[in-house]
DSSP file (Angstrom, degrees, kcal/mol; ACC not computed):
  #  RESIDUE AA STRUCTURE BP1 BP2  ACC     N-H-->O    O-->H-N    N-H-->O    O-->H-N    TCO  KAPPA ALPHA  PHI   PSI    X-CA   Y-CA   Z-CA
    1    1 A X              0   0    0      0, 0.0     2,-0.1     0, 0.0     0, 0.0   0.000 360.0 360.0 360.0 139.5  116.0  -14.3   78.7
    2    2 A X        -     0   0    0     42,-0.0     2,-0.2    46,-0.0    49,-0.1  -0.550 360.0-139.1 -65.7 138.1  114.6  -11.4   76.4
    3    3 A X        -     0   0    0     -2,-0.1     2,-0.4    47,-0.0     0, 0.0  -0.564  21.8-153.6 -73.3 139.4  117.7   -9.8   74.5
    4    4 A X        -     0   0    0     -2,-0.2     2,-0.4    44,-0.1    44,-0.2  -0.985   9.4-151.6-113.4 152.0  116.9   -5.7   74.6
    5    5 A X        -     0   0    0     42,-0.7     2,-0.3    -2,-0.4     5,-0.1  -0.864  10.4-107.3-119.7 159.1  118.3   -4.0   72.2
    6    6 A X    >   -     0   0    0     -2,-0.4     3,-2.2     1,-0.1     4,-0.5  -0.526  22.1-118.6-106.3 169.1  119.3   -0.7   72.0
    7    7 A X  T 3> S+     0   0    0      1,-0.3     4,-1.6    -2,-0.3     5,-0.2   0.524 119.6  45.7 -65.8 -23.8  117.8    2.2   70.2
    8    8 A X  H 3> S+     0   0    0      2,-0.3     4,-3.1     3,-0.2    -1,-0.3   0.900 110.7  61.0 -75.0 -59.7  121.0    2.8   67.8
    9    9 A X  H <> S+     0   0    0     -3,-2.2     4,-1.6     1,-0.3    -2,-0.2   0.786 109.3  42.9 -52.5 -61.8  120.8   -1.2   67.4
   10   10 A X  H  > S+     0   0    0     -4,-0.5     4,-3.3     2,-0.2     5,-0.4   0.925 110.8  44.9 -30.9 -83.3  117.4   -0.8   66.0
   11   11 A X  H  X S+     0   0    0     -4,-1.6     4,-3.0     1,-0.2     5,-0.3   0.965 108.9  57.6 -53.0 -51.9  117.4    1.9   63.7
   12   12 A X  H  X S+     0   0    0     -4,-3.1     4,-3.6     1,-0.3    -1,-0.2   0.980 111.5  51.2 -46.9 -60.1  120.9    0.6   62.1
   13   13 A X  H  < S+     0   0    0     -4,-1.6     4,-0.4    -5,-0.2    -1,-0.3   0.877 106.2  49.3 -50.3 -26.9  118.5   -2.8   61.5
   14   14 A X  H  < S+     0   0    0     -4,-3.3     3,-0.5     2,-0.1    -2,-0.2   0.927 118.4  41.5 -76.7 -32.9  115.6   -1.0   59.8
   15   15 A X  H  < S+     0   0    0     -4,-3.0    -2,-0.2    -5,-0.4    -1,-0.1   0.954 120.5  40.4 -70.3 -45.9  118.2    0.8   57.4
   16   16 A X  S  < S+     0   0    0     -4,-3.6     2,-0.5    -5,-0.3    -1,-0.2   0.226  97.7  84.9 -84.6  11.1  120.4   -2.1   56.7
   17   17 A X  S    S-     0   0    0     -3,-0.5     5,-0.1    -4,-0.4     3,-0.0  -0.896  85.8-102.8-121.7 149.4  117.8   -4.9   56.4
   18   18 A X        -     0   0    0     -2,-0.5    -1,-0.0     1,-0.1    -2,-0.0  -0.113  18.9-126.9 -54.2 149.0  115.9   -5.6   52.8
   19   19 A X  S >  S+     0   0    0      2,-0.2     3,-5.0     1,-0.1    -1,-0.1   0.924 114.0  64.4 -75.3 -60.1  112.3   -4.3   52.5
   20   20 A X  T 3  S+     0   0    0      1,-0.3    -1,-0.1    -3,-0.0    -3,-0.0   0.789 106.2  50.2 -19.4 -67.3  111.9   -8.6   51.3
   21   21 A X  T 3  S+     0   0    0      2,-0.1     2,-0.4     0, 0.0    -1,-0.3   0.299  98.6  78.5 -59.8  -9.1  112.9   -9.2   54.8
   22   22 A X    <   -     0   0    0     -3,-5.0     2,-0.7    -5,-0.1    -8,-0.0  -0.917  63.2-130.6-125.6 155.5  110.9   -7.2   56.8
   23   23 A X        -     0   0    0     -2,-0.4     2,-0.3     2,-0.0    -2,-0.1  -0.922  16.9-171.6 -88.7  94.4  107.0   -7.0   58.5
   24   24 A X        +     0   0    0     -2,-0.7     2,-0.3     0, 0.0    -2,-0.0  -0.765  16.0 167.7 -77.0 129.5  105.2   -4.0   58.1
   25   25 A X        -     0   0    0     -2,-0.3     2,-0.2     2,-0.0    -2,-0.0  -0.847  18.7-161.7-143.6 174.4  102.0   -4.1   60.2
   26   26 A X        -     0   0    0     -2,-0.3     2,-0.2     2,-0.0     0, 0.0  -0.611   9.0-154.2-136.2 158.7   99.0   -1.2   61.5
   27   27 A X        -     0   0    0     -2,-0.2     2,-0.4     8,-0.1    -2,-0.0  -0.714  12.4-173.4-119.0 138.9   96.8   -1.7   64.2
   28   28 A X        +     0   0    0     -2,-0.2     2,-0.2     0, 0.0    -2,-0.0  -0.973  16.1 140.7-139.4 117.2   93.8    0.1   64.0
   29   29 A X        -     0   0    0     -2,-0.4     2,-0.1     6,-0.0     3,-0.0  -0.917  50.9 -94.6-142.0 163.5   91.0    0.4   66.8
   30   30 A X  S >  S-     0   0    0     -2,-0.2     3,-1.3     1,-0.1     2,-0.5  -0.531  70.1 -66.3 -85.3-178.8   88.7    2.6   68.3
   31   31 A X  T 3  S+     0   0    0      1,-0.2    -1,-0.1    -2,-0.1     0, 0.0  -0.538 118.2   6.2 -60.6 118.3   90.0    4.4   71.6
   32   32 A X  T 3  S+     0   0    0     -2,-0.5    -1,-0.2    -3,-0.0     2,-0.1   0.442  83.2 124.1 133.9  39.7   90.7    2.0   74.8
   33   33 A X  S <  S-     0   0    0     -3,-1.3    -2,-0.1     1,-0.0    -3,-0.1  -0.418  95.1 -85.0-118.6  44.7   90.0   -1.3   72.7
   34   34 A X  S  > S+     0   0    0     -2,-0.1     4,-0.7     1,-0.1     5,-0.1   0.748  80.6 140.4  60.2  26.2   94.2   -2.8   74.0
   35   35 A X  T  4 S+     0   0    0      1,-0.2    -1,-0.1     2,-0.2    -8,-0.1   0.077  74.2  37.2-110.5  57.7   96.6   -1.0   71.2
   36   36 A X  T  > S+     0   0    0      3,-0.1     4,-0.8    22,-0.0    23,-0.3   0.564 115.5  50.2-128.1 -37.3   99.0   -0.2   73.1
   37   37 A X  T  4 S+     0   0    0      2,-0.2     4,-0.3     3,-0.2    -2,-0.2   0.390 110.1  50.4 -61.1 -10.8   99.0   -3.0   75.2
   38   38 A X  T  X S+     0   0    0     -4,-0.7     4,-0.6     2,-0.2    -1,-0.2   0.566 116.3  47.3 -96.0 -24.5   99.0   -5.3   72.3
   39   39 A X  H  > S+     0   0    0      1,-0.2     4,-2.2     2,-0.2    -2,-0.2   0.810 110.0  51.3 -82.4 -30.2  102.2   -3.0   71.0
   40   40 A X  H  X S+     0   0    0     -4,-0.8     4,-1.6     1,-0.2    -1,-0.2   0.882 113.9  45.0 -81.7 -22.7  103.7   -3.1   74.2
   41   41 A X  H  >>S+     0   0    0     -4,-0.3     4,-1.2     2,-0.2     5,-0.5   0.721 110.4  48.1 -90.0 -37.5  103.4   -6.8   74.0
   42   42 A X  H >X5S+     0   0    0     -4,-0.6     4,-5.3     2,-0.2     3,-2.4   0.948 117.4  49.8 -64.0 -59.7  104.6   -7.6   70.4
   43   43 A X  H 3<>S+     0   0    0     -4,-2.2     5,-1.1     1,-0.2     4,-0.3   0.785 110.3  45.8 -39.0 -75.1  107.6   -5.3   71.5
   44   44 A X  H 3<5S+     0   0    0     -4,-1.6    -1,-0.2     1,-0.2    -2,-0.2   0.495 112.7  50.6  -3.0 -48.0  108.1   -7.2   74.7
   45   45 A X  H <<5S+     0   0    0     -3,-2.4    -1,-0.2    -4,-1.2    -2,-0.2   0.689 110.4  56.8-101.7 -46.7  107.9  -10.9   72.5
   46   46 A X  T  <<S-     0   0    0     -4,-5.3    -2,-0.2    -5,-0.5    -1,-0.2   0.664 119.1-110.8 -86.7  17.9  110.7   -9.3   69.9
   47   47 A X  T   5S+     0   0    0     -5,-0.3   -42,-0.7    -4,-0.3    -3,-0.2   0.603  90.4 113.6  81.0  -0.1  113.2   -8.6   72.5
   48   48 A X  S   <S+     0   0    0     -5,-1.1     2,-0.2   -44,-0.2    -4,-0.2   0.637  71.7  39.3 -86.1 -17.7  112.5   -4.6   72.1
   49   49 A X  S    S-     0   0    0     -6,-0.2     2,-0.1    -8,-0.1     3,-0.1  -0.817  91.9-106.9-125.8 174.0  111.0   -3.7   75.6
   50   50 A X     >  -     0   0    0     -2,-0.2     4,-0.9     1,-0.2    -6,-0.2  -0.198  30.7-120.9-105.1 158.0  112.0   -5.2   78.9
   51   51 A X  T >4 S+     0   0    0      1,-0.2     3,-2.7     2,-0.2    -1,-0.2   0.887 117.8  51.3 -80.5 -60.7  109.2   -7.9   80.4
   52   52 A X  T 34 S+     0   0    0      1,-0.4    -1,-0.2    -3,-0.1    -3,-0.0   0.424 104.0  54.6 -50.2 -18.6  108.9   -5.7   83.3
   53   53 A X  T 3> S+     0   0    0      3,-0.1     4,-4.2     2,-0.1    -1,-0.4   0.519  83.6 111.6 -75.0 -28.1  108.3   -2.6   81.2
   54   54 A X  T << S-     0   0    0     -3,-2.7     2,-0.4    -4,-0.9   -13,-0.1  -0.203  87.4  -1.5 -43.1 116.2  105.6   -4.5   79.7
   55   55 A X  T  4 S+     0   0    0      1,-0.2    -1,-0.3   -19,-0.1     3,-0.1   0.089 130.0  62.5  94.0 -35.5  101.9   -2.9   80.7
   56   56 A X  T  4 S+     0   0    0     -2,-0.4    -2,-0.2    -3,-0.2    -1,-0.2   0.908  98.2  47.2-110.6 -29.9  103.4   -0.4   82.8
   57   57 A X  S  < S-     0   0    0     -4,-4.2    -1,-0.2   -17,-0.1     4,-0.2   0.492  75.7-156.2 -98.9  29.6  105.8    1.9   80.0
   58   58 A X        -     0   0    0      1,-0.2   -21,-0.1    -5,-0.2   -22,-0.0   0.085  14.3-165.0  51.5 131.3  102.9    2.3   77.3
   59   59 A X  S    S+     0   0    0    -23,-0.3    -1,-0.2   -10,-0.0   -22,-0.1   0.477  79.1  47.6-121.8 -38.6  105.8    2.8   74.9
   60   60 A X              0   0    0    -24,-0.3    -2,-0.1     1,-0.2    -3,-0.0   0.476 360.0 360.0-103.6  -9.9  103.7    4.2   72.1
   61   61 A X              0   0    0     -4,-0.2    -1,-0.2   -25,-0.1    -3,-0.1   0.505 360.0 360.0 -57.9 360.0  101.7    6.8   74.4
């Protein structure tokens, strides 16, 4: 089962974790070419959205 974590949970990691340690990414497309659904899907796969939220809450819209 996906772990979610909550929003507090998150931010505390991005402050407290080593730049070494972390994956900074872009995606860059033209308009309706799946990056949102490809964010909602990385999120989903890192434990940060719910599967069920997946596809339907567009997180990034």
């Amino acid at each position: 089962m996906v772990r979610v974590k909550n929003p507090d949970e998150i931010a505390q990691m991005v402050r407290s974790t080593a730049l070494e340690n972390k994956r900074i990414f872009s995606i860059v497309a033209h308009i309706d070419h799946g990056k949102t659904t490809t964010t909602d899907y990385l999120l989903k796969r890192a434990g940060l959205m719910s599967p069920d939220a997946a596809g339907e809450l567009l997180l990034t819209d």
